[in-house]
SERO-4910 file (N, C-alpha, C, O; in steps of 0.05 Angstrom, whole numbers):
BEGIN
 pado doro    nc1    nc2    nc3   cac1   cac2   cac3    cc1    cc2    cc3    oc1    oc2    oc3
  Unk    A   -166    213     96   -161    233     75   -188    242     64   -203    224     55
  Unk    A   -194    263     63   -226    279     56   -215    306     58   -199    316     74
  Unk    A   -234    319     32   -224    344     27   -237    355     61   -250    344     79
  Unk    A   -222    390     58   -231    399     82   -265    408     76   -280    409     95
  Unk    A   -276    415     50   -294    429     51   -322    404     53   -345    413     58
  Unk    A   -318    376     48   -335    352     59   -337    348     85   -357    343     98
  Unk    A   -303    352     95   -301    348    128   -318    373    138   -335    364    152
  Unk    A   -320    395    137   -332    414    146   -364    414    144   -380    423    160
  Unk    A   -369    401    118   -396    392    113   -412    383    137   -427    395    153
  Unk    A   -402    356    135   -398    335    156   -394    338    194   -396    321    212
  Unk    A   -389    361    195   -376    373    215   -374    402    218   -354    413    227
  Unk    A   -400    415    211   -395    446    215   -378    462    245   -377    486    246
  Unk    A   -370    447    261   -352    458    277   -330    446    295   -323    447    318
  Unk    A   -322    431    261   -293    421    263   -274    451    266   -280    472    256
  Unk    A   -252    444    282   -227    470    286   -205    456    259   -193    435    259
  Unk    A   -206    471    242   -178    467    218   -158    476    222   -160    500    227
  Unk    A   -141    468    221   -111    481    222   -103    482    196   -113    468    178
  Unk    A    -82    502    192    -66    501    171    -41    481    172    -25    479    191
  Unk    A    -42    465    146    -22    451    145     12    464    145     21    483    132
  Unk    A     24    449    160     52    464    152     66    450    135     80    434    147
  Unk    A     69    449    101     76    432     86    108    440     93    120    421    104
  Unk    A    119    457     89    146    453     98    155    435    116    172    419    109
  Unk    A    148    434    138    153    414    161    149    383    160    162    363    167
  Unk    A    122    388    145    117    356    134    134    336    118    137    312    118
  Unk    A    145    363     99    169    354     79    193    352     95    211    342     83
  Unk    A    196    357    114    229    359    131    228    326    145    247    310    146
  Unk    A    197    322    156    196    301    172    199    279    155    212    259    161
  Unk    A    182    284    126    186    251    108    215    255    108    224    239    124
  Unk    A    236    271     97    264    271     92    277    256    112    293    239    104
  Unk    A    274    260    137    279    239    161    271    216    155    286    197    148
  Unk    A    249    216    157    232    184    157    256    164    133    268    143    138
  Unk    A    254    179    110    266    169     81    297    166     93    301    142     97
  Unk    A    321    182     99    344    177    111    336    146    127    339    125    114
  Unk    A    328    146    149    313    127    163    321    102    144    343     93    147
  Unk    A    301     90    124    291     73    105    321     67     94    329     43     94
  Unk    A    339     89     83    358     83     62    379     77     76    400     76     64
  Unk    A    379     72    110    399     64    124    400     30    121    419     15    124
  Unk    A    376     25    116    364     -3    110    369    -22     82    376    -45     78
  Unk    A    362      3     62    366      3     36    367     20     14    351     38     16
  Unk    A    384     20     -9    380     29    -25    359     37    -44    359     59    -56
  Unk    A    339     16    -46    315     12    -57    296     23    -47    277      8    -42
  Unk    A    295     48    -43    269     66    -37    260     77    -61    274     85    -80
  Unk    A    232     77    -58    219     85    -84    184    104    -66    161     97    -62
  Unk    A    195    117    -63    178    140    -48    147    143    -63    150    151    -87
  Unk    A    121    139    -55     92    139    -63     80    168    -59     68    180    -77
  Unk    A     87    178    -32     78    199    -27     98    214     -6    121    205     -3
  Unk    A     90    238      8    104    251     30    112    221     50    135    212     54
  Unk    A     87    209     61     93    195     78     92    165     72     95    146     87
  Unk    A     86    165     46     86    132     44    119    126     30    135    144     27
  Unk    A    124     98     22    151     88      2    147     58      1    144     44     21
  Unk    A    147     49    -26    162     21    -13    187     19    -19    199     38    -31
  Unk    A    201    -11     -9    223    -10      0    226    -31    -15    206    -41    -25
  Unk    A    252    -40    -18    258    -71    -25    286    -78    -10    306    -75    -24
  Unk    A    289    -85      9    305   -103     26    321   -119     15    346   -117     18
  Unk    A    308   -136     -1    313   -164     -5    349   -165     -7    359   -187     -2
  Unk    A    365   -146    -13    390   -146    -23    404   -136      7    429   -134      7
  Unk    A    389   -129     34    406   -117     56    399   -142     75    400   -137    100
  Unk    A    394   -162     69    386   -189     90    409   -200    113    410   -205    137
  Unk    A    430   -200     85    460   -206     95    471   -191    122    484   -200    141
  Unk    A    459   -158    115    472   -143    134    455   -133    160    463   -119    179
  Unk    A    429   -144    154    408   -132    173    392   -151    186    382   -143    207
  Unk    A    385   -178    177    371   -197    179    344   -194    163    338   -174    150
  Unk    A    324   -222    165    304   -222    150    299   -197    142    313   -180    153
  Unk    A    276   -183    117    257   -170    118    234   -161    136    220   -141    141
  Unk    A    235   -180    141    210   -173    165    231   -161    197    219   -142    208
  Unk    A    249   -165    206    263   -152    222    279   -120    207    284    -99    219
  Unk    A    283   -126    181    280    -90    173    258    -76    174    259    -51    176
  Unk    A    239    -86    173    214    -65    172    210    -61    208    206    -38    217
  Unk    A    212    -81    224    211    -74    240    232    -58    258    227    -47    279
  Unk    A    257    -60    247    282    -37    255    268     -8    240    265     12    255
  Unk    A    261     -6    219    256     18    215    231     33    220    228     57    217
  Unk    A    212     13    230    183     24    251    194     32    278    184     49    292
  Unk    A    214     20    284    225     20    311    239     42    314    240     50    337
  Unk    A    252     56    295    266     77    293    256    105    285    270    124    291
  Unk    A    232    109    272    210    127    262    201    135    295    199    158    303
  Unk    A    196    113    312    184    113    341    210    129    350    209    153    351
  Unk    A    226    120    355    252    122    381    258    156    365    259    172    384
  Unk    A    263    169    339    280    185    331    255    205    325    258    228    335
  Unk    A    237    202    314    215    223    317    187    223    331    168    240    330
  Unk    A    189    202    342    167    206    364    138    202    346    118    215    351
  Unk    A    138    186    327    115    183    301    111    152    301    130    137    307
  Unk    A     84    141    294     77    115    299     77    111    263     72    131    250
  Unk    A     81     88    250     84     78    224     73     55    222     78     34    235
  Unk    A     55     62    202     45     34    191     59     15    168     60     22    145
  Unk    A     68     -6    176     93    -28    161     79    -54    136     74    -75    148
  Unk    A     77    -55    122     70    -80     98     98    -90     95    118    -76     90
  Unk    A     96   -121     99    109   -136     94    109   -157     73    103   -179     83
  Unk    A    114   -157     46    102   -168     33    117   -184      2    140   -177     -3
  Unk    A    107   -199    -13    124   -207    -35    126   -193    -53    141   -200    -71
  Unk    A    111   -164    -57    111   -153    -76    100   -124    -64     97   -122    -39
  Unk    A     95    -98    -85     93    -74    -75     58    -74    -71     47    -64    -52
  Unk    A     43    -85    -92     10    -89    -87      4    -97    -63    -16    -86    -52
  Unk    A     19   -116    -50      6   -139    -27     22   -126     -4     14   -131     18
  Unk    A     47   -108     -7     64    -95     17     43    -72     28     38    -71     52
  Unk    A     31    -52      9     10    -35      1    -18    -42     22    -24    -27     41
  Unk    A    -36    -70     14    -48    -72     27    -38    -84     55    -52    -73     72
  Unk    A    -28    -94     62    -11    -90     87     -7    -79    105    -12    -86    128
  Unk    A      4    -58     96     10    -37    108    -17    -14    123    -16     -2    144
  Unk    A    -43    -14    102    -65     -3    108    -77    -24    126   -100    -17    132
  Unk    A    -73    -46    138    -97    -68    147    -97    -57    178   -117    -66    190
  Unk    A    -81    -40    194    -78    -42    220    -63    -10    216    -46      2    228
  Unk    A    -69     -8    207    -62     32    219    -81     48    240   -104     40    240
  Unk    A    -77     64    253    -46     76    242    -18     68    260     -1     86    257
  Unk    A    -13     53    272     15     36    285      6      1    274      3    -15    292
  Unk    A      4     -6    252     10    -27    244     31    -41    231     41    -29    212
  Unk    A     42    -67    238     53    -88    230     42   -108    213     24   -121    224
  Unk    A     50   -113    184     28   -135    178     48   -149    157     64   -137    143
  Unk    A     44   -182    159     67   -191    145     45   -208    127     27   -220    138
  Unk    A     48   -210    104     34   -222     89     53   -241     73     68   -232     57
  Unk    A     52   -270     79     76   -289     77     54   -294     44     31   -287     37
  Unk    A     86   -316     24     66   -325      2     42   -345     -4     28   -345    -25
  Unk    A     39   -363     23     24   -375     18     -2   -370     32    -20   -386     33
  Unk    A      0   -342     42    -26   -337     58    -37   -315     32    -60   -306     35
  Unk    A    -29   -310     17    -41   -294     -2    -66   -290    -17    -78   -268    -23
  Unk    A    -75   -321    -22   -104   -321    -38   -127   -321     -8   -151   -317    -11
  Unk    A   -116   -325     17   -135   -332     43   -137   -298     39   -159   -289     32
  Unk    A   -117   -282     42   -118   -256     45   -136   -242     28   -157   -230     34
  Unk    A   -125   -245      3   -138   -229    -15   -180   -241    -17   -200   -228    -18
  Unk    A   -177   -259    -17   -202   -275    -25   -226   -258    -11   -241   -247    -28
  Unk    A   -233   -252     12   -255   -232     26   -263   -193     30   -282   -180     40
  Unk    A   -238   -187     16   -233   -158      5   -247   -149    -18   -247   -159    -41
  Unk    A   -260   -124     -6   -269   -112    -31   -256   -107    -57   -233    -98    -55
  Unk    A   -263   -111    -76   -251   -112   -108   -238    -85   -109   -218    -79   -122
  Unk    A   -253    -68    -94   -245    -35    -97   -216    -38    -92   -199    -28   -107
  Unk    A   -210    -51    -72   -172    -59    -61   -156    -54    -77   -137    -39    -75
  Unk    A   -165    -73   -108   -153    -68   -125   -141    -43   -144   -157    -29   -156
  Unk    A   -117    -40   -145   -101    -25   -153   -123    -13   -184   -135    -29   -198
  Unk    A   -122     15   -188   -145     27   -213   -166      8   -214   -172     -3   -235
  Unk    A   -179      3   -189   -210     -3   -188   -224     24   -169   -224     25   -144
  Unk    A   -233     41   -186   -244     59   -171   -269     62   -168   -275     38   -166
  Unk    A   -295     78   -165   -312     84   -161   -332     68   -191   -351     53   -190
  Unk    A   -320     80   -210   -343     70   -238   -325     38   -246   -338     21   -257
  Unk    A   -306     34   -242   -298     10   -251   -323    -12   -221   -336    -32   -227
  Unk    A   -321     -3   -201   -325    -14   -175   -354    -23   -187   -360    -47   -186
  Unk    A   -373     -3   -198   -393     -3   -212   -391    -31   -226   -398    -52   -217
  Unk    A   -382    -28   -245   -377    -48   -271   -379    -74   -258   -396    -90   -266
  Unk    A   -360    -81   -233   -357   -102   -223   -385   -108   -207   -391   -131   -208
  Unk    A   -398    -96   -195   -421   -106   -184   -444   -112   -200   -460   -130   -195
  Unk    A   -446   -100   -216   -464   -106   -249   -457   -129   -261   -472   -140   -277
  Unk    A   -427   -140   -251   -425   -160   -267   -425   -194   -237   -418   -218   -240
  Unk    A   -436   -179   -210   -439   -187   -191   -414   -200   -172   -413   -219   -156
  Unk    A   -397   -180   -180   -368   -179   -174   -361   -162   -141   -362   -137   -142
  Unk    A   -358   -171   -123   -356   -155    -98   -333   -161    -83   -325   -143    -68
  Unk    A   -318   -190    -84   -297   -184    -69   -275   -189    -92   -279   -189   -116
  Unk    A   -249   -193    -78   -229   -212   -104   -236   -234   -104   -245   -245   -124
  Unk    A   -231   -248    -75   -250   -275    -90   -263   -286   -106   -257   -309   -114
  Unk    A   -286   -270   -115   -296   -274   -129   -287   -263   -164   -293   -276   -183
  Unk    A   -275   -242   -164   -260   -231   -187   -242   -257   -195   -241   -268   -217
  Unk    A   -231   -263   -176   -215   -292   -180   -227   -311   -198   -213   -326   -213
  Unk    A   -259   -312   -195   -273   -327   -210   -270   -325   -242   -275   -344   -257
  Unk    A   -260   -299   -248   -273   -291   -285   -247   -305   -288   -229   -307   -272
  Unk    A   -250   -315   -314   -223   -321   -339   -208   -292   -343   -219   -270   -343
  Unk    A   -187   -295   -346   -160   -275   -368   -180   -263   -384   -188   -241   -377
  Unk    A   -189   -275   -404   -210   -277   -428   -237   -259   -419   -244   -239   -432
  Unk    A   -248   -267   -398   -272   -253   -398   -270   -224   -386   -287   -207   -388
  Unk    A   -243   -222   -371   -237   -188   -358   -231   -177   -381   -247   -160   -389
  Unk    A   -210   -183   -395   -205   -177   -426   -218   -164   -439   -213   -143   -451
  Unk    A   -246   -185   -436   -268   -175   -455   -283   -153   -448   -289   -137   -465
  Unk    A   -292   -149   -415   -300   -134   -401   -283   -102   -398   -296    -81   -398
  Unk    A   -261   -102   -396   -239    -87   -386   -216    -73   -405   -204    -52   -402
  Unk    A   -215    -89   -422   -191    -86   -449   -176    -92   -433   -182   -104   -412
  Unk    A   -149    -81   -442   -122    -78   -429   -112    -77   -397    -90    -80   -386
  Unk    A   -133    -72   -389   -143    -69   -363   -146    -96   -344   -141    -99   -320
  Unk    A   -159   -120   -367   -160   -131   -354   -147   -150   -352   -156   -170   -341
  Unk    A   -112   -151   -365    -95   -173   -349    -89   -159   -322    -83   -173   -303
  Unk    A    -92   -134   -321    -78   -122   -297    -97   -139   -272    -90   -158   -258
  Unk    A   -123   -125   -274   -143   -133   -247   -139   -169   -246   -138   -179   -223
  Unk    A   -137   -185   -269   -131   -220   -267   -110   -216   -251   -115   -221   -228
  Unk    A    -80   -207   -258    -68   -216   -245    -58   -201   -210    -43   -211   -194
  Unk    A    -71   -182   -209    -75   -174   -180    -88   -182   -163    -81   -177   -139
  Unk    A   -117   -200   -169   -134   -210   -162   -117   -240   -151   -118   -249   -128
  Unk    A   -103   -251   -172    -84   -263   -151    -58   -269   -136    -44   -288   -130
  Unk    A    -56   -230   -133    -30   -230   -113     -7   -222   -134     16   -216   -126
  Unk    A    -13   -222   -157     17   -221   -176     14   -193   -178     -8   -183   -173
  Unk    A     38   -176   -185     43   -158   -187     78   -156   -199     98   -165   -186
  Unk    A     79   -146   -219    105   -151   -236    120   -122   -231    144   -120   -234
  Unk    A    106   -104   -224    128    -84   -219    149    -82   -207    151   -103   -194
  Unk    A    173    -63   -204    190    -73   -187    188    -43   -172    173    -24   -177
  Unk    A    207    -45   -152    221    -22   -137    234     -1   -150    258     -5   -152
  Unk    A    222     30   -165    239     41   -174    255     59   -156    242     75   -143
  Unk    A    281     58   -152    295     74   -129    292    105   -130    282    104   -152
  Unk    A    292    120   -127    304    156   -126    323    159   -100    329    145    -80
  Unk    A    329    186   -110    349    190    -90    336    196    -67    311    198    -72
  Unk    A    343    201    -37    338    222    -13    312    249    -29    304    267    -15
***
């Protein structure tokens, strides 16, 4: 993802196409049908991203991790499109997941592999750690989570305000949000 006028920078004789957003929108609408055959619990990020929550279609589909893989399997077989899958205890850790092996990745992130996972990743990973927060953290000689793992509640707090129960508790794996559904 880079605007076109950096990519062109970068590339004075890149060929651009025009996007066909109509089409793009027809194909997520598939993809999403797809997902809600699985579950009810779609909660759509972007055109092509969603997470999902399973956990209530187990009975009728098997594990989670065999829905994600019925519905990568079916994105392939029904539109001819490769999908990258996060498998995960929550929507933060399904998220990075899903980015670790694209663009045709599978990635299951079980709960006790969580702090091995998170521990060697850049802090940027973290959910509203962007560019000047990313700053903040290397000033304060902060570079992966691992190491963010290191500060107290108290001292992000102090650093961060409000901000910083969020980055404590992402830093290890928690994430309290849930799945908000929409329709198709």
């Amino acid at each position: 993802a880079m605007a076109t006028a950096k990519a062109l920078k970068l590339c004075p004789d890149a060929i651009v196409r025009r996007p066909r957003m109509e089409h793009y929108a027809q194909i997520s609408n598939q993809i999403r049908e797809i997902f809600h055959r699985y579950t009810p619990e779609v909660e759509p990020l972007s055109l092509d991203e969603a997470f999902l929550d399973a956990t209530g279609s187990v009975q009728l589909f098997g594990s989670v991790e065999t829905i994600g893989r019925a519905i990568k399997t079916n994105i392939r077989k029904e539109l001819n499109l490769v999908a990258s899958v996060g498998v995960a205890p929550n929507k933060f850790l399904a998220k990075l997941a899903s980015d670790m092996d694209k663009p045709d990745g599978f990635t299951v992130i079980e709960p006790d592999a969580v702090q091995n996972i998170l521990a060697p990743l850049p802090v940027s990973r973290i959910w509203g750690v962007g560019k000047v927060t990313s700053q903040r953290f290397e000033r304060l000689g902060i570079q992966t989570i691992g190491q963010l793992r290191t500060l107290s509640l108290q001292q992000l707090q102090d650093e961060f305000g409000h901000n910083g129960e969020h980055f404590w508790q992402l830093a290890r794996g928690g994430d309290y949000g849930t799945v908000t559904a929409t329709g198709i």
